[in-house]
N, CA and C of each residue as an Amber inpcrd file, in Angstrom:
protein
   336
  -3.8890000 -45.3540000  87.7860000  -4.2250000 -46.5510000  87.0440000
  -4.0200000 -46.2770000  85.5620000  -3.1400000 -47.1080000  84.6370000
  -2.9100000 -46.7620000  83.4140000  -4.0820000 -47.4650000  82.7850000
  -4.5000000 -47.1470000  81.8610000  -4.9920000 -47.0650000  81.0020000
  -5.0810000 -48.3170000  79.8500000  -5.6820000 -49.4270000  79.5840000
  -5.5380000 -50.7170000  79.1450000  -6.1950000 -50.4200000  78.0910000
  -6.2750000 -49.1890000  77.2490000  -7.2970000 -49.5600000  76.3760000
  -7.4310000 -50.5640000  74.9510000  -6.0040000 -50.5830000  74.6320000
  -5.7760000 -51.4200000  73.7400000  -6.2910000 -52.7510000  73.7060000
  -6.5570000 -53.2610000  74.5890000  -7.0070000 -54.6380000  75.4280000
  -8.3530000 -54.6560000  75.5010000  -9.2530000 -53.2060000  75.7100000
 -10.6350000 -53.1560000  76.6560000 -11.3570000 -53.5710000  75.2200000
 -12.3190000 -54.2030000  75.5470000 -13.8110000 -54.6630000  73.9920000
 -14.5150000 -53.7420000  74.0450000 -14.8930000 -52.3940000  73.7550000
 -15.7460000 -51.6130000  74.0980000 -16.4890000 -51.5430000  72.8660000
 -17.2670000 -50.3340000  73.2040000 -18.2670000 -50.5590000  71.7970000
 -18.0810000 -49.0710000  70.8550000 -17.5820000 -49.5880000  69.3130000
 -17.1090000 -48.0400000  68.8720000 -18.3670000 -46.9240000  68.7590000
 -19.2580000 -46.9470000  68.9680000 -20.6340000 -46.4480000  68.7940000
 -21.0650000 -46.3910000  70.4140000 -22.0010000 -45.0930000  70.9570000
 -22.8600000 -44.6920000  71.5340000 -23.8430000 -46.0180000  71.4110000
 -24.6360000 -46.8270000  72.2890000 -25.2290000 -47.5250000  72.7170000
 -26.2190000 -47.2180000  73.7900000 -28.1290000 -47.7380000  73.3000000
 -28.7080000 -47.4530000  74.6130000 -28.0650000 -48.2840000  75.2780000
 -27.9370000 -48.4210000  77.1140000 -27.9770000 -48.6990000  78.2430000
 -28.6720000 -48.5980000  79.2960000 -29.5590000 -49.7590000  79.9080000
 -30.5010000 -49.8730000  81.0030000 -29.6500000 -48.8690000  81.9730000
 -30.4450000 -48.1930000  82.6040000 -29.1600000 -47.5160000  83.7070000
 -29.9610000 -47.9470000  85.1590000 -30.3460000 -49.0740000  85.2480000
 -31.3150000 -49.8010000  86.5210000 -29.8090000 -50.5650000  86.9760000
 -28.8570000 -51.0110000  86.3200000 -27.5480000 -51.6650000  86.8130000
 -26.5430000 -50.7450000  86.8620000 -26.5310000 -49.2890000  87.0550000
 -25.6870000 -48.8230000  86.9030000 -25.4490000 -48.1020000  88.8240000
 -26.5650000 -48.2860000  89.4680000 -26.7900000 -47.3170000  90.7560000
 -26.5530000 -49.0330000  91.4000000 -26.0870000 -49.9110000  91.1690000
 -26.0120000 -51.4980000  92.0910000 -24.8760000 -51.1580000  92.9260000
 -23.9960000 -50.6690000  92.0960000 -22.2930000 -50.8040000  92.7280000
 -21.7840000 -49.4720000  93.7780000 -22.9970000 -48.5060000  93.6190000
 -22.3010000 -47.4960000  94.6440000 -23.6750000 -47.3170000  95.4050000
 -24.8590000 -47.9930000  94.9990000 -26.0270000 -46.8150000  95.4750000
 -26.3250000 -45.5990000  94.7610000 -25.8260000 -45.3120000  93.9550000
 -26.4340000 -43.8220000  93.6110000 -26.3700000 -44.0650000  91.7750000
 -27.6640000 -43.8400000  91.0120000 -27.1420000 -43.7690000  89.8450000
 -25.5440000 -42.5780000  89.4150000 -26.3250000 -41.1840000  90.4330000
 -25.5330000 -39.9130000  90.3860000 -23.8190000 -40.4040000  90.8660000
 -23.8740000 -40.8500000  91.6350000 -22.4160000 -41.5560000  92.3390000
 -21.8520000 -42.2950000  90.7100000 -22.3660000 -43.4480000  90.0410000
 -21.7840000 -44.1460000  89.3820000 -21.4920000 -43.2130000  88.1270000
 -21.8410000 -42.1900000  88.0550000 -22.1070000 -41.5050000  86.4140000
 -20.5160000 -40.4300000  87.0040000 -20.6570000 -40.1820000  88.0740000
 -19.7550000 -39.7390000  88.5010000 -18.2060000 -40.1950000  88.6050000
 -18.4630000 -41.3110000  88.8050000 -16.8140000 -42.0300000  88.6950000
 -16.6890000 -42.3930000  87.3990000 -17.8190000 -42.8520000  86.6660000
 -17.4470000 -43.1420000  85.0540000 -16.5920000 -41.8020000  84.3330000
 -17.3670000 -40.5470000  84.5650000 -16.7200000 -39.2440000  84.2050000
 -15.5580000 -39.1720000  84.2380000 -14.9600000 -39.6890000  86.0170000
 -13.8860000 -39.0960000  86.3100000 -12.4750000 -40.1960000  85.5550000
 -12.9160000 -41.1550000  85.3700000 -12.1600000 -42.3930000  84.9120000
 -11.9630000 -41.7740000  83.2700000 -12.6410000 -41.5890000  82.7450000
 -13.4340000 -41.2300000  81.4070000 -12.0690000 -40.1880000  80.8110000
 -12.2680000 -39.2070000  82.3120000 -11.1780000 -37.7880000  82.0820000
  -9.7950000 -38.5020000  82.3310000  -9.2920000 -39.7210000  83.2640000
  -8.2010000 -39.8750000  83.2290000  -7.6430000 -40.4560000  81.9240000
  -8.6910000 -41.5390000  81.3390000  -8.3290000 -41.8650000  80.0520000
  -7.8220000 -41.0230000  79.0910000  -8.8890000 -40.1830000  78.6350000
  -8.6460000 -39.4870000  77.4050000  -7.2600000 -38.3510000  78.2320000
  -6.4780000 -38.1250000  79.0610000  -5.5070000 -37.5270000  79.2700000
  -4.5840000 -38.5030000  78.8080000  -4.6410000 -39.5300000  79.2090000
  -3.4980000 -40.8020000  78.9710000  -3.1180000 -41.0660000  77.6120000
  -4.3230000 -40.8510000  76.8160000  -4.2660000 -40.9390000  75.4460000
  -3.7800000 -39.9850000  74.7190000  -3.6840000 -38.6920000  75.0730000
  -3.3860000 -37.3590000  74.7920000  -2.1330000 -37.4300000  74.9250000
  -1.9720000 -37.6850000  76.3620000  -0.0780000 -37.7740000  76.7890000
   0.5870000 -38.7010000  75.1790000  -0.4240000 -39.9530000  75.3500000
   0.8260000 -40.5360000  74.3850000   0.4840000 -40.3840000  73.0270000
  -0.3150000 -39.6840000  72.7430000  -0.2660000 -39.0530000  71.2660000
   0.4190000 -37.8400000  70.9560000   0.8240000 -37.2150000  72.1390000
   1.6430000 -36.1640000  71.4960000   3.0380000 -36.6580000  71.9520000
   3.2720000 -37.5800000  73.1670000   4.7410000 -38.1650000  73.0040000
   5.1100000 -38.6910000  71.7890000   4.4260000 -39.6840000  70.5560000
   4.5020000 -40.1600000  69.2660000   4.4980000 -39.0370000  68.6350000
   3.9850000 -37.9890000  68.7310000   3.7430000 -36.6380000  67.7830000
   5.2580000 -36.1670000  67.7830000   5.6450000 -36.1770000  68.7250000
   7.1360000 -35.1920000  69.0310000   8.2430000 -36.0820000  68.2130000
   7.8910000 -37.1450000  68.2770000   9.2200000 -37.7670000  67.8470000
   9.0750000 -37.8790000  65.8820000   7.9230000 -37.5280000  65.7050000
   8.1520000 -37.4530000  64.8470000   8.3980000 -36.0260000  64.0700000
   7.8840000 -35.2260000  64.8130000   8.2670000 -33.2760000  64.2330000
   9.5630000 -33.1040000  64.4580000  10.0040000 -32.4610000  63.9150000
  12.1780000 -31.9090000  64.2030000  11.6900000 -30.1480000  63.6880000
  12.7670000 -29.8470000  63.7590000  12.7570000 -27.9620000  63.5860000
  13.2150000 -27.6610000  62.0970000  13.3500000 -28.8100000  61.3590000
  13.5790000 -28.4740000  60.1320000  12.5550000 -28.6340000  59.1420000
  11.5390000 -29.9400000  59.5910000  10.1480000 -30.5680000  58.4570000
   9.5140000 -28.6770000  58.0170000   9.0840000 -28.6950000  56.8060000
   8.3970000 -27.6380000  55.6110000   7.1070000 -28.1140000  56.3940000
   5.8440000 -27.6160000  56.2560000   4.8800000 -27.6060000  56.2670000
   4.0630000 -29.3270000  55.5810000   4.9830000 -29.0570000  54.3190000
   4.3220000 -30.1260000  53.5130000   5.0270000 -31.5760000  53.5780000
   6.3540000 -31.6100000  54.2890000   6.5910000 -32.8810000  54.7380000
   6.0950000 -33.3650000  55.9120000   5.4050000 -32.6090000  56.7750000
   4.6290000 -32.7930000  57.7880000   3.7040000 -33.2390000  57.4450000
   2.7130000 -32.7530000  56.8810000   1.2630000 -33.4390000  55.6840000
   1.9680000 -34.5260000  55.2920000   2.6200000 -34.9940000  54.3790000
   3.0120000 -35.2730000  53.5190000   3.3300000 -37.0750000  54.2540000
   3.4810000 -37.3400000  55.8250000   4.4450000 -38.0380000  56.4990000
   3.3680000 -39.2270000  56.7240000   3.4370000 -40.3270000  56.2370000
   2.6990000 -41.4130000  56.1770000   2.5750000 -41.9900000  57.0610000
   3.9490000 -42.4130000  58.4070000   3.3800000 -42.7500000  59.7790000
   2.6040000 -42.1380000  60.3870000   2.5550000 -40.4510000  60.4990000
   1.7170000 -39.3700000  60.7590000   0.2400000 -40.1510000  60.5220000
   0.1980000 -40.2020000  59.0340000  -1.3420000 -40.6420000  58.5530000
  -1.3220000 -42.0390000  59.7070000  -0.6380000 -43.2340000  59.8400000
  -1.2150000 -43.9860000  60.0840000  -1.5200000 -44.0110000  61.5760000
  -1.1100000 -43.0790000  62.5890000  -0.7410000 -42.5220000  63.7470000
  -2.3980000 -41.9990000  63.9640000  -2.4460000 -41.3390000  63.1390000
  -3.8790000 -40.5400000  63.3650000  -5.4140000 -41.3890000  62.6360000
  -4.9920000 -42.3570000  62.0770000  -6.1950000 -43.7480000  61.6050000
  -6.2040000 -44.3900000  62.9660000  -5.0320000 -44.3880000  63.5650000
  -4.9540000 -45.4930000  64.5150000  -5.7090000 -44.8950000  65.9960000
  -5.4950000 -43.5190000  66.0900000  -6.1130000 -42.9840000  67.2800000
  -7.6200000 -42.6190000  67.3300000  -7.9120000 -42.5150000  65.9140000
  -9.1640000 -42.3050000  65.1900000 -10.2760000 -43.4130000  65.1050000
  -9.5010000 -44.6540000  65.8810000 -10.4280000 -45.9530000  65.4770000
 -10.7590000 -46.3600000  67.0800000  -9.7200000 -45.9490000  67.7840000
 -10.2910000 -45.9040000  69.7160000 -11.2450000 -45.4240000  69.9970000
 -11.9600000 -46.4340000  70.6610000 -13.2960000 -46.0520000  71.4120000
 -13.0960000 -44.8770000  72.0800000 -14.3970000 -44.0220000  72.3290000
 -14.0520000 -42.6870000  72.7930000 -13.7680000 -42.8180000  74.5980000
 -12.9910000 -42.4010000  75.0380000 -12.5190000 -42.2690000  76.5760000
 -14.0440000 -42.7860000  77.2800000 -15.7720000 -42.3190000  77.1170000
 -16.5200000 -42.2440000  77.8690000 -16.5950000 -44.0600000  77.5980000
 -16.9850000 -44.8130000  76.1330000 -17.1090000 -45.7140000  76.3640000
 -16.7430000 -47.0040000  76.8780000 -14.8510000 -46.5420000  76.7860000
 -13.9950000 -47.2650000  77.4880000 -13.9780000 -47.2360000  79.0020000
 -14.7030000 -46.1960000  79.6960000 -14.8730000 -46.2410000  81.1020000
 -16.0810000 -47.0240000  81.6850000 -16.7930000 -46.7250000  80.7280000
 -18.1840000 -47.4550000  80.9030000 -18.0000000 -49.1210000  81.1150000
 -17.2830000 -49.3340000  80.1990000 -17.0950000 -50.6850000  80.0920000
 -16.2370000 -51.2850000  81.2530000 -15.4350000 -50.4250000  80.9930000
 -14.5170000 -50.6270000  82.9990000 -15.4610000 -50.8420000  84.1390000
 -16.3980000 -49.7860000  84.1300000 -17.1180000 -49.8300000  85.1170000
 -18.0720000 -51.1900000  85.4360000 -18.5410000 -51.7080000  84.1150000
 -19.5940000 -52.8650000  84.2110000 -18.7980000 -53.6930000  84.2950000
 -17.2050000 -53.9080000  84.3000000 -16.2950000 -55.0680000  84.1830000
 -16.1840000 -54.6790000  85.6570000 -16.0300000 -54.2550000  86.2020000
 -15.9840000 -53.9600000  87.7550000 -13.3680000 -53.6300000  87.8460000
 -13.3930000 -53.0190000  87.0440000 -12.3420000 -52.5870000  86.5710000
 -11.5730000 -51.0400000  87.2230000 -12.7400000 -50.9330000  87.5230000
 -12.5340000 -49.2170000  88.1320000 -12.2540000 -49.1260000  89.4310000
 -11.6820000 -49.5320000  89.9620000 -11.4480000 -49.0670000  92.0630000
 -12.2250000 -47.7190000  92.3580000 -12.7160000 -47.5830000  92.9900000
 -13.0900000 -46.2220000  93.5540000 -13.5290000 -46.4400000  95.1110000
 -13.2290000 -45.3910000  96.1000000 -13.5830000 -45.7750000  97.3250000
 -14.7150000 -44.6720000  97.9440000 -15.6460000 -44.9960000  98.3370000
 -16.5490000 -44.5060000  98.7440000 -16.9600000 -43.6610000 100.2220000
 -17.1950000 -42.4540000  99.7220000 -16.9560000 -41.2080000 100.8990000
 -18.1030000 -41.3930000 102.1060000 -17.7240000 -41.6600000 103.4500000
 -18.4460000 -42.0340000 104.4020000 -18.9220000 -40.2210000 104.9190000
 -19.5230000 -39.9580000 105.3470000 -19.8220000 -38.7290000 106.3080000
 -20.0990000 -39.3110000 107.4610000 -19.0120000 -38.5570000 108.9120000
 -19.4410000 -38.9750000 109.8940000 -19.9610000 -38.4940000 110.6310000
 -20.7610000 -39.4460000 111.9440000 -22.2910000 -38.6670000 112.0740000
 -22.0130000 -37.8900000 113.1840000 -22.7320000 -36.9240000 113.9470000
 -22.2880000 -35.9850000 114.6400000 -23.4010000 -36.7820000 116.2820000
 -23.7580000 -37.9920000 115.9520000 -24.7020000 -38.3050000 117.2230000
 -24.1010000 -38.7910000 118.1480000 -24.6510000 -38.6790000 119.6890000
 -23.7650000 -38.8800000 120.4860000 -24.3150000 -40.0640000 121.7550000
């Protein structure tokens, strides 16, 4: 699942949260904190991937040290990644949007 974050309303700040609605959708508070995590980790990879795909195209084998500093899309590259909600809150918000698929592990019973 890619990654919509450009799109998602999240909140740029840490926020309390009732966590009495958070155990509705799987049964388990532990279950839901669990898929938020794991969503959480696919994000911030997705974001990584395409910050260093933009990173590459802009480094070559010739830039000095100080035209690297110096490189103003660079600056606005790194304002711009700097202003995204952090991976946990953008999952969170997935999760209460009901955004997240996850399928739920049955154990089967051994009775006869």
């Amino acid at each position: 699942m890619k990654a919509d974050y450009k799109n998602i309303k999240a909140e740029y700040e840490a926020i309390t949260r009732d966590l009495s609605g958070f155990d509705k959708k799987t049964g388990s508070i532990y279950e839901s904190v669990y898929i938020i995590s794991r969503r959480a980790n696919q994000i911030a990879a997705e974001i990584k991937d395409e910050l260093t795909q933009k990173i590459r195209e802009f480094s070559s084998a010739t830039d000095t040290l100080d035209e690297v500093f110096e490189n103003r899309e660079q600056i606005n590259l790194a304002k711009y990644y700097e202003q995204i909600p952090k991976p946990s809150l953008l999952a969170i918000k997935e999760f209460e949007d009901d955004k997240i698929y996850f399928k739920k592990y049955e154990e089967e019973s051994d009775e006869l």
